[in-house]
Biopython code that builds the backbone (N, CA, C, O; Angstrom):
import numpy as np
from Bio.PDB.StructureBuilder import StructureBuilder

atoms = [
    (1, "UNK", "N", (14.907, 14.626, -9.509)),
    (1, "UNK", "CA", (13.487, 14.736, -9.709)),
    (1, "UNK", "C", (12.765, 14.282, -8.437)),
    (1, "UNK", "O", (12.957, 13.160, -7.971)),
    (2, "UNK", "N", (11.765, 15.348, -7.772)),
    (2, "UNK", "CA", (10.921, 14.407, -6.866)),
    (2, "UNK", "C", (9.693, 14.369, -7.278)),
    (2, "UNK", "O", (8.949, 15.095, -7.937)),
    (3, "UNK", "N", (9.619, 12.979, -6.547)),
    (3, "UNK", "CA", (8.023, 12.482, -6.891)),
    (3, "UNK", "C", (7.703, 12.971, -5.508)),
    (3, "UNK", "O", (8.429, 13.196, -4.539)),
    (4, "UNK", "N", (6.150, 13.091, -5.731)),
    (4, "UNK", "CA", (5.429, 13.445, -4.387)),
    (4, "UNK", "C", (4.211, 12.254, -4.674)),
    (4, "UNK", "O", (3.653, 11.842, -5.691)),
    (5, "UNK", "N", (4.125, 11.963, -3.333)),
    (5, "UNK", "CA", (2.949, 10.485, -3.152)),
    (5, "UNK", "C", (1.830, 11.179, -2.500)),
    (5, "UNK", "O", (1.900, 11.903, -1.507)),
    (6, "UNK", "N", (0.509, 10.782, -3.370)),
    (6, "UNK", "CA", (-0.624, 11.546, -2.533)),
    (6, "UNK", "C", (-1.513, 10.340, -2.668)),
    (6, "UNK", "O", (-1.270, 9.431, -3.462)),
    (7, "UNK", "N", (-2.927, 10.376, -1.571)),
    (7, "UNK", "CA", (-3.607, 8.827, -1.561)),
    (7, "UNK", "C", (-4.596, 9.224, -1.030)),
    (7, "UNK", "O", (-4.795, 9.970, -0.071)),
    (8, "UNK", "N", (-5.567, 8.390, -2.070)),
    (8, "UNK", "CA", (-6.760, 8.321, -2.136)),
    (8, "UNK", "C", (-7.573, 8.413, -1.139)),
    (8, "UNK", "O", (-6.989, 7.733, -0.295)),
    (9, "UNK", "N", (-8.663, 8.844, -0.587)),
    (9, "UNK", "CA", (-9.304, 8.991, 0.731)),
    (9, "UNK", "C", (-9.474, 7.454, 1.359)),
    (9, "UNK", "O", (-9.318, 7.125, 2.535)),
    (10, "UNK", "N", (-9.817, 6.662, 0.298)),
    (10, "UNK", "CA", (-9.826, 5.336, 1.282)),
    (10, "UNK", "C", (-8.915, 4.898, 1.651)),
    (10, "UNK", "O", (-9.327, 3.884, 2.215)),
    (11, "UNK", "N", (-7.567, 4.923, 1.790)),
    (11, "UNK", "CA", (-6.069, 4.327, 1.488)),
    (11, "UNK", "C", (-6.316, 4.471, 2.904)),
    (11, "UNK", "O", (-6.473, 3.374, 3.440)),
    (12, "UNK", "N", (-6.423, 5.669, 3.858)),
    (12, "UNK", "CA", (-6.114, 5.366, 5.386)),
    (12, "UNK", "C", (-6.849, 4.742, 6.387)),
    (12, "UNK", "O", (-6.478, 4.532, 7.542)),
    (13, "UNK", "N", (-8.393, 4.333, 5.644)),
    (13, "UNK", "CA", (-9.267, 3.629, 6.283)),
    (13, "UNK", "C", (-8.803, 2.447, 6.054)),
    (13, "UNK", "O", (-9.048, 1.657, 6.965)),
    (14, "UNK", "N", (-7.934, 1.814, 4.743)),
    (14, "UNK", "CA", (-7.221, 0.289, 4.600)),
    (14, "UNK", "C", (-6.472, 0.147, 5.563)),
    (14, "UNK", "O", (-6.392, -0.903, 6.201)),
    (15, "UNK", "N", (-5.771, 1.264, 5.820)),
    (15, "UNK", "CA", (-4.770, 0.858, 6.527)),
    (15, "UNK", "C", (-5.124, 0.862, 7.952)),
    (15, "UNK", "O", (-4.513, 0.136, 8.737)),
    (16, "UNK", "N", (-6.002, 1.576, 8.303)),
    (16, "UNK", "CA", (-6.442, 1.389, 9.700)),
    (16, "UNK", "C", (-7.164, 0.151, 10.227)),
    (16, "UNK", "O", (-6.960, -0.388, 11.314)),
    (17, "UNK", "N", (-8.241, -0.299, 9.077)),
    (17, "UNK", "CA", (-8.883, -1.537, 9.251)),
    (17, "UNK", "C", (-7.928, -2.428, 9.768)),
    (17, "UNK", "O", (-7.945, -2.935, 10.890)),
    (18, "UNK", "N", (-6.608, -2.681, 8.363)),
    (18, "UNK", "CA", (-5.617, -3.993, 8.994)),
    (18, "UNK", "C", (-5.091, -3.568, 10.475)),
    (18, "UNK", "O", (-4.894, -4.463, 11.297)),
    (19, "UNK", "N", (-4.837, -2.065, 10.857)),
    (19, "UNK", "CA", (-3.856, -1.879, 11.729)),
    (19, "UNK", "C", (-5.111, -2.773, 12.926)),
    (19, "UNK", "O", (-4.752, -3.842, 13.418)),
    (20, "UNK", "N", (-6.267, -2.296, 13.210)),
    (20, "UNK", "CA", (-7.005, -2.844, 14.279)),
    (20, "UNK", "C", (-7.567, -4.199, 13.883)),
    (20, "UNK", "O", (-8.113, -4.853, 14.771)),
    (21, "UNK", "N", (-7.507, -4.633, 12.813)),
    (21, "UNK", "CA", (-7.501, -6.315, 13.156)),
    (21, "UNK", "C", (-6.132, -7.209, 14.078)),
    (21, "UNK", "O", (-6.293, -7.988, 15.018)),
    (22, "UNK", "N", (-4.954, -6.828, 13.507)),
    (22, "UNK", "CA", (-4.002, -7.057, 14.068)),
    (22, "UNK", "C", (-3.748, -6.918, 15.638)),
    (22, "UNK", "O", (-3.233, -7.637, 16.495)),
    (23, "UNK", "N", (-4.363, -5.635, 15.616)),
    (23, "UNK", "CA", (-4.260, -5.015, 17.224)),
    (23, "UNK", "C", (-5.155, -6.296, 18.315)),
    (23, "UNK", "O", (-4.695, -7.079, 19.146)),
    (24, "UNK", "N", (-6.533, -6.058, 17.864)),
    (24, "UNK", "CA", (-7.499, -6.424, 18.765)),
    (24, "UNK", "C", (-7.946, -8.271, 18.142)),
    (24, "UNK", "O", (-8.255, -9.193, 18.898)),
    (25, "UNK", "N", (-7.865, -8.339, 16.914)),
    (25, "UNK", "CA", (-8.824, -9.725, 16.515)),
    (25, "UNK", "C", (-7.551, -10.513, 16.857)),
    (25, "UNK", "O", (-7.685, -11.330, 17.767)),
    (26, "UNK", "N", (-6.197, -10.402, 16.223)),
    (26, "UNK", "CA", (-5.334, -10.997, 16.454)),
    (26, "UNK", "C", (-4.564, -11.537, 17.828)),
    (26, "UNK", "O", (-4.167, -12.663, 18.128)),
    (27, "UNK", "N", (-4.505, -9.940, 18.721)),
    (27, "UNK", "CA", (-4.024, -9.438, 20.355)),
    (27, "UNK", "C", (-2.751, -9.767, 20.049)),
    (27, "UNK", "O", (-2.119, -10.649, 20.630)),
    (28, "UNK", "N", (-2.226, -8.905, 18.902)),
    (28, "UNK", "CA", (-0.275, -9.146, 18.659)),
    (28, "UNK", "C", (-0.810, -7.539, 18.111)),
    (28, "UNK", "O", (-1.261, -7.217, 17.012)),
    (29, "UNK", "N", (-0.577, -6.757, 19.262)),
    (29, "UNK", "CA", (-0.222, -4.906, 19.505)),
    (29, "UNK", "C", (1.639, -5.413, 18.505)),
    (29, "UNK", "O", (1.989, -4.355, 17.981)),
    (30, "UNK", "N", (2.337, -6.139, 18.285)),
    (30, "UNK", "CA", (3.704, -5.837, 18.003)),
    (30, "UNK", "C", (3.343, -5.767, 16.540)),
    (30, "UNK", "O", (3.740, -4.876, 15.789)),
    (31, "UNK", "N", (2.345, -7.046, 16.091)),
    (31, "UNK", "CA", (1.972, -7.311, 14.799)),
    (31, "UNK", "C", (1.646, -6.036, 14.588)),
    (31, "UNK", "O", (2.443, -5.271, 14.046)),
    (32, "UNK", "N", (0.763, -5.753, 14.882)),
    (32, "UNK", "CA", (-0.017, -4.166, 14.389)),
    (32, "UNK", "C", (0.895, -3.507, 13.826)),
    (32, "UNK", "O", (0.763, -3.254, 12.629)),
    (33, "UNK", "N", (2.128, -3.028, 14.583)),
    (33, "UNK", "CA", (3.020, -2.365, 14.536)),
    (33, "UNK", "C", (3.968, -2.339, 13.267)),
    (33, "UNK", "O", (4.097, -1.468, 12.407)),
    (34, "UNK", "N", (4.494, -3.372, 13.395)),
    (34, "UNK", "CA", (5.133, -4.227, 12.157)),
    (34, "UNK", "C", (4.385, -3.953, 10.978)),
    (34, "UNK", "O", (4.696, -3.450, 9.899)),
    (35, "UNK", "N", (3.330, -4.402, 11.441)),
    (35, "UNK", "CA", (2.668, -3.875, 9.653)),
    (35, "UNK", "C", (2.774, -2.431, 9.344)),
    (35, "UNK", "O", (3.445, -2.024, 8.396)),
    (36, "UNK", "N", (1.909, -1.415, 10.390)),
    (36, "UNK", "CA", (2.571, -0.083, 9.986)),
    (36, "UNK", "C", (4.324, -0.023, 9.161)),
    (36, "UNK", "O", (4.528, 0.439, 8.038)),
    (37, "UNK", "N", (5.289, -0.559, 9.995)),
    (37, "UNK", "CA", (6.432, -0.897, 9.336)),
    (37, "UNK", "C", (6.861, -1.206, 8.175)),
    (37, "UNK", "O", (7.758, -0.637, 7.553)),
    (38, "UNK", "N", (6.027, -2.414, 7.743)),
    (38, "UNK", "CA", (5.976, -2.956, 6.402)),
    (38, "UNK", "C", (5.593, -2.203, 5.710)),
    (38, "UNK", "O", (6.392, -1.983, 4.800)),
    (39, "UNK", "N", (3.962, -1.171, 5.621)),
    (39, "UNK", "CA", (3.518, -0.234, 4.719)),
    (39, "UNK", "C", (4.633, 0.793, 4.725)),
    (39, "UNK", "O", (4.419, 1.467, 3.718)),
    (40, "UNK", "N", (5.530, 1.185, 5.230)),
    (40, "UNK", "CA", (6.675, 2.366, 5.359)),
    (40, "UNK", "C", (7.426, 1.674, 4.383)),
    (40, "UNK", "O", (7.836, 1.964, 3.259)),
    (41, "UNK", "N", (7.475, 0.989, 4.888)),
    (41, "UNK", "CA", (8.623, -0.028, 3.940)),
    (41, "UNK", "C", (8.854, -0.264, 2.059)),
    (41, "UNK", "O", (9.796, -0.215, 1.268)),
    (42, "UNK", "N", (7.579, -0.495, 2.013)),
    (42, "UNK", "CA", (7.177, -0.853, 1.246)),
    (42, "UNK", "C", (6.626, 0.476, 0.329)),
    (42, "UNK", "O", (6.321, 0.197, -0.831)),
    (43, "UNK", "N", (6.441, 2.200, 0.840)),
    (43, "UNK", "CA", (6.452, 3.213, 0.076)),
    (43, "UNK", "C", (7.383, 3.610, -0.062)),
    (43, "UNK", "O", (7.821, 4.319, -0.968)),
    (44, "UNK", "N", (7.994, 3.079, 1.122)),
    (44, "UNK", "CA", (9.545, 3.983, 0.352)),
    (44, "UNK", "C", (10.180, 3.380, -0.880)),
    (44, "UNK", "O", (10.894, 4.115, -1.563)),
    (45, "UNK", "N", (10.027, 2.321, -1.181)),
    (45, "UNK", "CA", (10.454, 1.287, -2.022)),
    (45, "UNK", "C", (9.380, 1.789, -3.260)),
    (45, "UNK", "O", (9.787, 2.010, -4.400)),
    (46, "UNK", "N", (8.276, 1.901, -2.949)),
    (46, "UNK", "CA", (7.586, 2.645, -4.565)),
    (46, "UNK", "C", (8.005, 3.855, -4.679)),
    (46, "UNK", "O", (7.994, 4.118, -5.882)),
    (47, "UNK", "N", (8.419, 4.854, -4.000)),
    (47, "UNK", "CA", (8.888, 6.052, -4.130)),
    (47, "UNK", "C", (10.547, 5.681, -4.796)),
    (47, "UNK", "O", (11.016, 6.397, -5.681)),
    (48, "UNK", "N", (11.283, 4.536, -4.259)),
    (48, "UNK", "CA", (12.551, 4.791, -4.739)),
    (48, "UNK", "C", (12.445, 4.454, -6.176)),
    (48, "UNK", "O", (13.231, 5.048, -6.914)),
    (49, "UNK", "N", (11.457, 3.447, -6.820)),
    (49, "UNK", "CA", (11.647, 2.932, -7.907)),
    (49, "UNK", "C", (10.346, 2.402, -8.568)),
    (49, "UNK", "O", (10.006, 1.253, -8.850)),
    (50, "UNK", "N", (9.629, 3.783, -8.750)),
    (50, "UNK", "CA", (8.214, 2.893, -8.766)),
    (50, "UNK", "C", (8.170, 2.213, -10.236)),
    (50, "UNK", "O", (7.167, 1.510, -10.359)),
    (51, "UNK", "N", (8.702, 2.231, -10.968)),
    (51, "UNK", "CA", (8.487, 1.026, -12.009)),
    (51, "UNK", "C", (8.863, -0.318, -11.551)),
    (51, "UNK", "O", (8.798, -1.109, -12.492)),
    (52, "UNK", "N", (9.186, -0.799, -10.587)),
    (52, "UNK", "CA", (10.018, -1.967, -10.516)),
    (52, "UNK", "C", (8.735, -3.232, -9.805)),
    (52, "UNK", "O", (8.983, -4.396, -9.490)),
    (53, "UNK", "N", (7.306, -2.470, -9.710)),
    (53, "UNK", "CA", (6.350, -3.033, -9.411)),
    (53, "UNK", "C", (5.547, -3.372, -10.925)),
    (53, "UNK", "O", (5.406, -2.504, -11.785)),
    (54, "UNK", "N", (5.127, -4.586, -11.055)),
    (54, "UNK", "CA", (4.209, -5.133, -11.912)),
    (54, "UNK", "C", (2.772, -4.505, -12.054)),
    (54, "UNK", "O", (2.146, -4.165, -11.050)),
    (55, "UNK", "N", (2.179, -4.336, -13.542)),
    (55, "UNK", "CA", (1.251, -3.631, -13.668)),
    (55, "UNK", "C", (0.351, -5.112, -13.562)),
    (55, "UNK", "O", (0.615, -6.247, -13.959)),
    (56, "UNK", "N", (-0.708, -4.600, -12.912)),
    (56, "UNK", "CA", (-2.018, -5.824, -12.728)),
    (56, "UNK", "C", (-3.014, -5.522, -13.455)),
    (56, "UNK", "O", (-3.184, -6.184, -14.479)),
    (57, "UNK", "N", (-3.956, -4.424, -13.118)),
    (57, "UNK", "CA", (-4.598, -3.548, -13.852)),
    (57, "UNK", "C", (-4.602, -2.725, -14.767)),
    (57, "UNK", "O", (-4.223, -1.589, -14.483)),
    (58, "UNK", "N", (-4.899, -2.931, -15.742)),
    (58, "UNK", "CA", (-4.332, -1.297, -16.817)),
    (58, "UNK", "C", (-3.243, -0.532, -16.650)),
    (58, "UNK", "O", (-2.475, -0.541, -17.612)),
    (59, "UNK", "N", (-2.851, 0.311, -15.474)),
    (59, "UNK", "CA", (-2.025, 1.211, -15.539)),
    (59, "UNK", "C", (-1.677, 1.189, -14.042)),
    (59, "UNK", "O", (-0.792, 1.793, -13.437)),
    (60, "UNK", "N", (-2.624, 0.318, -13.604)),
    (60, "UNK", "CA", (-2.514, 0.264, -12.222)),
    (60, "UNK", "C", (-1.674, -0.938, -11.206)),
    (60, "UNK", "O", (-2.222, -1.870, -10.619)),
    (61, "UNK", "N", (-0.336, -0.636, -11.203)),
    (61, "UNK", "CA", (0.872, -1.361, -10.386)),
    (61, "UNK", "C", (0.466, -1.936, -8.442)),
    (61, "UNK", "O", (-0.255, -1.466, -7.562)),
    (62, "UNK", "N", (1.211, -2.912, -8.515)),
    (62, "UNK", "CA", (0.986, -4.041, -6.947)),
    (62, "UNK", "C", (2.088, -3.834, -6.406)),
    (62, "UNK", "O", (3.049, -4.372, -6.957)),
    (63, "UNK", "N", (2.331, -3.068, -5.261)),
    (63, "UNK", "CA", (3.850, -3.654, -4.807)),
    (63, "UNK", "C", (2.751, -4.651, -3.444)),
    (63, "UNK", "O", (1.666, -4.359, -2.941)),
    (64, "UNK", "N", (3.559, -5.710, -3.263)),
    (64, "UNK", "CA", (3.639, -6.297, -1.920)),
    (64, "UNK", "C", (4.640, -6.101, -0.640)),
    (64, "UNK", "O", (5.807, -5.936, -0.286)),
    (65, "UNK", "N", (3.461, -6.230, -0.277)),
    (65, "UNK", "CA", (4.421, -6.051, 1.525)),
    (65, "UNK", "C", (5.323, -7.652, 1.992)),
    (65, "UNK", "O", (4.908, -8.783, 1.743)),
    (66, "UNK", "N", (6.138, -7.431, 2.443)),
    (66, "UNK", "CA", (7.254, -8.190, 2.924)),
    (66, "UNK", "C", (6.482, -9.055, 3.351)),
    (66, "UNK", "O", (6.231, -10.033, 2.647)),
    (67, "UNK", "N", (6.011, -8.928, 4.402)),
    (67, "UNK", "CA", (5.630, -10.017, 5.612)),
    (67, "UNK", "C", (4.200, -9.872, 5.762)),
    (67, "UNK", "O", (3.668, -10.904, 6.168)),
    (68, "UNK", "N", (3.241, -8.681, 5.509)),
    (68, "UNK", "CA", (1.790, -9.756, 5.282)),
    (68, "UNK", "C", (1.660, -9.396, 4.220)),
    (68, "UNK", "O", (2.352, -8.695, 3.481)),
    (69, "UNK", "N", (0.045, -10.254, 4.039)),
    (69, "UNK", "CA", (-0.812, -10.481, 2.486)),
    (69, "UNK", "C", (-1.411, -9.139, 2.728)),
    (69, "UNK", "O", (-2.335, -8.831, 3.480)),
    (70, "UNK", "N", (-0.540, -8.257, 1.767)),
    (70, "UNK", "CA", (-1.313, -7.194, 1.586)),
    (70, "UNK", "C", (-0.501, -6.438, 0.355)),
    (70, "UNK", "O", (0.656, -6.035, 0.477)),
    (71, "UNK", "N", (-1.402, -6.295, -1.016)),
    (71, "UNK", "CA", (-0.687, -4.901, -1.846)),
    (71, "UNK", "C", (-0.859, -3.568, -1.643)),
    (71, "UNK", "O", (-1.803, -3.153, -0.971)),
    (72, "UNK", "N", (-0.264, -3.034, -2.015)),
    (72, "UNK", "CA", (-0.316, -1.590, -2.180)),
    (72, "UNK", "C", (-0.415, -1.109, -3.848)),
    (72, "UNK", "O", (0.563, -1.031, -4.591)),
    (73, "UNK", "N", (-1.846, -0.808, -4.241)),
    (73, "UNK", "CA", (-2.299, -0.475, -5.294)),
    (73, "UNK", "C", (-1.978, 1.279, -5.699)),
    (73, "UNK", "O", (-2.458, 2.189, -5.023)),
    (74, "UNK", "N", (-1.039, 1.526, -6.984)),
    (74, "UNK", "CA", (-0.669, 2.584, -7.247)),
    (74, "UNK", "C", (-0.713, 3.149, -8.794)),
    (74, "UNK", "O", (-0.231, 2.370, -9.616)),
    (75, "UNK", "N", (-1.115, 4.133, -9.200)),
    (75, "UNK", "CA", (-0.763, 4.446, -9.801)),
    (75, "UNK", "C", (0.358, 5.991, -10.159)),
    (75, "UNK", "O", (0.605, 6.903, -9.370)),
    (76, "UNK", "N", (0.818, 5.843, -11.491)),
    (76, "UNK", "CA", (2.517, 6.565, -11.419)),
    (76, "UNK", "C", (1.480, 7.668, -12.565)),
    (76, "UNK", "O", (0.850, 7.320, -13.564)),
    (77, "UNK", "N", (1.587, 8.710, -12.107)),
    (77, "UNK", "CA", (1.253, 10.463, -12.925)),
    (77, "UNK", "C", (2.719, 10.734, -13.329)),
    (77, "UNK", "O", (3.458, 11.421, -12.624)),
    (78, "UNK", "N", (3.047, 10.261, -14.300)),
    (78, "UNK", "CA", (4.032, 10.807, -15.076)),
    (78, "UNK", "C", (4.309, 12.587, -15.127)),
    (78, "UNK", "O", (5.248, 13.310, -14.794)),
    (79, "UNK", "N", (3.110, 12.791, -15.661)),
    (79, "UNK", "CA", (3.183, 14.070, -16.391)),
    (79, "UNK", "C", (3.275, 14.925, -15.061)),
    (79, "UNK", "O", (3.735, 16.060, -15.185)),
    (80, "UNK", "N", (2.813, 14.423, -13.563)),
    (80, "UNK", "CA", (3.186, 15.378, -12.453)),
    (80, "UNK", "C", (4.008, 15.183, -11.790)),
    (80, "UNK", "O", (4.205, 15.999, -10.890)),
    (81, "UNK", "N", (4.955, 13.913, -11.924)),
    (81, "UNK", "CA", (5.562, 13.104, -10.723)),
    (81, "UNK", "C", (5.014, 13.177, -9.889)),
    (81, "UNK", "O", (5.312, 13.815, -8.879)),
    (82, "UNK", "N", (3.968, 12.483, -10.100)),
    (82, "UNK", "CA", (2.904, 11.850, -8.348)),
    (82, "UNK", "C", (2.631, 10.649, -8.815)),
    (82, "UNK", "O", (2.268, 10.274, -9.930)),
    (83, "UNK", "N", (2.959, 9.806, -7.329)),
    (83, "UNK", "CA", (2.674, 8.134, -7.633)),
    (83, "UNK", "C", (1.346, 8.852, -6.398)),
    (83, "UNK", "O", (1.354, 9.602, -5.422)),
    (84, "UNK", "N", (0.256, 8.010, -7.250)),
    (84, "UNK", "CA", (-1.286, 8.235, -6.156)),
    (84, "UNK", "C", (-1.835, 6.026, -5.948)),
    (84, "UNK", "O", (-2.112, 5.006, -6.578)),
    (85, "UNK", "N", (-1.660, 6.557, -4.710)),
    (85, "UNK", "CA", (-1.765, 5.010, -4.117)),
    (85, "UNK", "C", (-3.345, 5.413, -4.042)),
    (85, "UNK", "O", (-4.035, 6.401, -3.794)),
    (86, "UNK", "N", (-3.511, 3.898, -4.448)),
    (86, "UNK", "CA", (-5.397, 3.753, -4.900)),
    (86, "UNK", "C", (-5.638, 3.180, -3.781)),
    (86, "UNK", "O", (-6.504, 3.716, -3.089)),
    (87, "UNK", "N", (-4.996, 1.987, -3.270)),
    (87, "UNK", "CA", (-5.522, 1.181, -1.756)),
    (87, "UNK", "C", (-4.658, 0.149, -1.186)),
    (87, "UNK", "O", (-3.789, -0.318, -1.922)),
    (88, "UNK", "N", (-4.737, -0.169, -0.289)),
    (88, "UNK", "CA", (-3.704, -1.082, 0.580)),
    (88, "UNK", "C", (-4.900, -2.261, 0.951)),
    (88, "UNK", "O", (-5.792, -2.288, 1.799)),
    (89, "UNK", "N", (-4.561, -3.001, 0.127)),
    (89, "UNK", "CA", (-5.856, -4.667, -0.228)),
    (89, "UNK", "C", (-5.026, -5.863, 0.693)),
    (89, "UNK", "O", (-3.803, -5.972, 0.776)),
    (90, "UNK", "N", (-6.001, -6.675, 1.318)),
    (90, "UNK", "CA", (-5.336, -7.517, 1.277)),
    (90, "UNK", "C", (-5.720, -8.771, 0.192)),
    (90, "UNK", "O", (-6.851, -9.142, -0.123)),
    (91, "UNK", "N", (-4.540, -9.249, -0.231)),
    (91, "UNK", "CA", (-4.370, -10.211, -0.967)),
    (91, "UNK", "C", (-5.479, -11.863, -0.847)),
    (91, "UNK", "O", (-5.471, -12.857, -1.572)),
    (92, "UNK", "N", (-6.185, -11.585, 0.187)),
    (92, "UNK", "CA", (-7.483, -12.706, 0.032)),
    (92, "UNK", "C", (-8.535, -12.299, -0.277)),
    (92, "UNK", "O", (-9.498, -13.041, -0.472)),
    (93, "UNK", "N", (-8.573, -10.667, -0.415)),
    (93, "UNK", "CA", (-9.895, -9.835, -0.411)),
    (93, "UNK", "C", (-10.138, -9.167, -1.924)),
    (93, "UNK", "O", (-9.202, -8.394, -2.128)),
    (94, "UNK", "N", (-10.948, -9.184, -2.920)),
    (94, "UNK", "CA", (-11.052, -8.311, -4.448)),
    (94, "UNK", "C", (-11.345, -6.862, -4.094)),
    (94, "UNK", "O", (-12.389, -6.416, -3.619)),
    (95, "UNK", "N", (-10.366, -6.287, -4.375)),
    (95, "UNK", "CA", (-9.997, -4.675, -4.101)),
    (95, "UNK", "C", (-11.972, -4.150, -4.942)),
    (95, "UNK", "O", (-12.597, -4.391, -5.974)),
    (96, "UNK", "N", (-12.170, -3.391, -3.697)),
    (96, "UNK", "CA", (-13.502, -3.031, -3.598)),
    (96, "UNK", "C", (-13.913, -1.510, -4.931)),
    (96, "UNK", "O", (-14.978, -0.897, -4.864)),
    (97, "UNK", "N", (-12.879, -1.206, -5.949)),
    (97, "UNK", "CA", (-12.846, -0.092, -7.093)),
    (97, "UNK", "C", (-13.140, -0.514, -8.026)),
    (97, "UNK", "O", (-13.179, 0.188, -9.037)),
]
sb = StructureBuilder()
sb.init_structure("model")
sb.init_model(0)
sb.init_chain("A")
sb.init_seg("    ")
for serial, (resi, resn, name, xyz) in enumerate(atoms, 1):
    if name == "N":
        sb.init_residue(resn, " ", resi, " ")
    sb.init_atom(name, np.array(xyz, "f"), 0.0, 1.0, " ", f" {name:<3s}", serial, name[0])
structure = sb.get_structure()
């Protein structure tokens, strides 16, 4: 069975925000990087097994990233096999939906 992952229009502005805090507020260009890493990481891991993440919201599952404070907010479309990622939060911040 494949699932196909599709994401929300804000999902790449999350991820860009953290990527250029890291880059420029931080000045660790490796950090930046790494995190891109971690978000890879961390879909492939909802793609391999997306039940194995805790529901927070209603229907709506957290995986965390390895190494920073950040979830990855998803929900699982059964009826299409599509996991649709809602947003990539960080964990000090109340997801803005």
């Amino acid at each position: 069975m494949s699932i196909t992952i599709q994401y929300a229009a804000r999902v790449v502005d999350d991820i860009q925000l953290a990527f250029e805090y890291y880059y420029t507020q931080q000045n660790a260009p490796q950090a930046a990087e790494k995190f891109l890493d971690d978000i890879e990481d961390t879909l492939g891991a909802i793609r391999r097994n997306p039940y194995t993440f805790s529901i927070r919201y209603n229907d709506i599952r957290c995986a965390v990233l390895k190494t920073f404070p950040y979830l990855i907010h998803y929900q699982i479309q059964e009826n299409s096999n599509t996991i649709l990622i809602i947003a990539v939060a960080n964990t000090h911040q109340k997801p803005l939906w």
